[in-house]
C-alpha positions in Angstrom: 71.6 65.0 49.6 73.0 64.7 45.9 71.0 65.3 42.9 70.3 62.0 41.3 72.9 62.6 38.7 75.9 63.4 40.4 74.6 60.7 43.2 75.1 58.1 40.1 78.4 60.0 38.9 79.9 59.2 42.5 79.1 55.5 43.4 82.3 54.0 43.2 82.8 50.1 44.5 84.7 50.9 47.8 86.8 47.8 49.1 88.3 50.1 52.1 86.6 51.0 54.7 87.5 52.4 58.4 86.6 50.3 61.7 83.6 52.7 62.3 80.4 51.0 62.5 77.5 51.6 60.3 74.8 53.1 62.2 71.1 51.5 63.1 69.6 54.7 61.6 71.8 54.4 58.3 71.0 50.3 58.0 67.2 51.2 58.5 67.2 53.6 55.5 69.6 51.2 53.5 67.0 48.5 53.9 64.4 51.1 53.3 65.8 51.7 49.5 65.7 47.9 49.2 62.3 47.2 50.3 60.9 49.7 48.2 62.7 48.9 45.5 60.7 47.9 42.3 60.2 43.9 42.0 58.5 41.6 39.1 54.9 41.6 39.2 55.2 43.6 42.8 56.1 40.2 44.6 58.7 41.6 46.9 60.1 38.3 47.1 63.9 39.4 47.7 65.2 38.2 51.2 68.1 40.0 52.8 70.6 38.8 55.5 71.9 41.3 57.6 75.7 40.3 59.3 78.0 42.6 61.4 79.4 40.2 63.1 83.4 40.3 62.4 83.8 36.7 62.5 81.1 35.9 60.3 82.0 38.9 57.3 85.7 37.3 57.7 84.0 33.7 56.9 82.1 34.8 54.2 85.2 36.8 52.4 86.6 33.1 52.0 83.1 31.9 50.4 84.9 32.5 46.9 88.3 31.5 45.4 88.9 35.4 44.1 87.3 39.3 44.9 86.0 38.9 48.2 88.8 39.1 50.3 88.7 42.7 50.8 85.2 42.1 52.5 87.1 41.0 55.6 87.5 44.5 56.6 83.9 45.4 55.9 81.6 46.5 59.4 78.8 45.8 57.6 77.4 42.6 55.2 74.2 42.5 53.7 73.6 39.2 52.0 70.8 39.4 49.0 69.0 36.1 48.1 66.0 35.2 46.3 63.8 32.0 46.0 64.3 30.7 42.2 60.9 28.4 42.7 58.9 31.0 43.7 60.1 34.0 41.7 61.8 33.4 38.1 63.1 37.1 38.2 64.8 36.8 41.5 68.1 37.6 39.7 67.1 40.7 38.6 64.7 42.2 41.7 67.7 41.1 43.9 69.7 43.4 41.4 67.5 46.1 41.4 67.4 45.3 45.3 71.3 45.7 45.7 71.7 48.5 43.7 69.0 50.9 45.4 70.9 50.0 48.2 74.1 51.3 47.2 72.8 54.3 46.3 70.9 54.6 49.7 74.7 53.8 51.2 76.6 56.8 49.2 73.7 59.0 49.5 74.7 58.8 53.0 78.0 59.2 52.8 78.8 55.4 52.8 81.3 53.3 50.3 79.8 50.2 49.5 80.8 47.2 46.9 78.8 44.5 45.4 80.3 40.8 45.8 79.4 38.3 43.2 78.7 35.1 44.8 75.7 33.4 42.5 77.9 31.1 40.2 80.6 31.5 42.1 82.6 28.8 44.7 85.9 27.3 45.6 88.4 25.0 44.1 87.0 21.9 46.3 83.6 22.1 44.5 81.5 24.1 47.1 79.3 26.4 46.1 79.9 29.9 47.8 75.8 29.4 48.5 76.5 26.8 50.2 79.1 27.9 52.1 77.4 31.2 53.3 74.0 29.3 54.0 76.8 27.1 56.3 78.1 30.1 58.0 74.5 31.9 58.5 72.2 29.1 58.7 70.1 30.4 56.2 66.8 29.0 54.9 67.3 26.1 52.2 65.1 27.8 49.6 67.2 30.9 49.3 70.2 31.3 46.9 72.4 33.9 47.7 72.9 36.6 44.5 75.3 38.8 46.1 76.9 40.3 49.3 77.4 44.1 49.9 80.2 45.1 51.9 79.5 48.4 53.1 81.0 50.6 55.5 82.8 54.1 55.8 85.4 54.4 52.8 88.8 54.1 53.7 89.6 56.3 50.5 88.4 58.5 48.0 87.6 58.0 44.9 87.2 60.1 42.1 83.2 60.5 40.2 83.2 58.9 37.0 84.6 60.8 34.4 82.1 61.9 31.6 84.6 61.1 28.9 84.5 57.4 29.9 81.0 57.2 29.4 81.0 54.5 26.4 77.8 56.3 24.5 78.8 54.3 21.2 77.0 51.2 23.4 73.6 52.7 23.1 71.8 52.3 20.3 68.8 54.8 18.9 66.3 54.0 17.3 64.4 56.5 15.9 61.2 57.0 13.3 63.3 59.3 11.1 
């Protein structure tokens, strides 16, 4: 295990990844980060679709007109949804959600890479909600936030160099 701070300085968004399966051990403690992950008000109202189906990731890669495609050589899809009548933060605990999971993923030595799809669709006017609830069968009172692709990383990729760090985007406020 990383210390937190080079864990964070070595995330990268993977979009390779080898043909070797994620294991039922790894998934458990992927979901694990997610479900404990902090939530408005403790509701713990995220929702999660799990897909390793090949045909199915491949579907979902086309959900989007742009930055999915890579997805289609993913093992492993986790969709992350949220009810928006039941929870006005689902957004952001789906967020929080996602992210604890990617860190849960390169703790264990996984790449993984957050997929846009809330807002998102194809040139025909679908919705790429609607067009993963199509391919999954997903209940009608979800909307889909994102999709991680994770897997074992085809490549390496450097940490994040401290120079790039944009510190003149924080602002301090002291009482001095």
């Amino acid at each position: 295990m990383k210390d937190f701070k080079t864990l964070v300085q070595c995330r990268r968004s993977h979009r390779r990844f080898t043909d070797r399966e994620v294991s039922a051990e790894h998934l458990q403690l992927i979901l694990r980060a997610a479900l404990m992950s902090p939530t408005s008000m403790g509701r713990r109202n995220w929702h999660f679709a799990i897909v390793d189906n090949k045909r199915d990731i491949e579907k979902m890669a086309d959900a989007k007109e742009m930055g999915s495609q890579f997805m289609k050589n993913a093992p492993l899809a986790i969709v992350v949804m949220g009810d928006p009548k039941s929870n006005d933060c689902w957004v952001e605990d789906g967020s929080i959600a996602a992210m604890s999971m990617q860190y849960q993923a390169e703790d264990l030595g996984l790449g993984s890479c957050w997929i846009q799809m809330r807002n998102r669709g194809l040139a025909d006017g679908h919705t790429a909600n609607e067009v993963i609830h199509g391919i999954l069968g997903l209940p009608e009172n979800l909307e889909v936030l994102c999709v991680l692709a994770i897997g074992h990383p085809a490549d390496e990729l450097k940490p994040q160099s401290e120079d790039d760090l944009k510190w003149e985007n924080v602002i301090i406020k002291s009482d001095d």
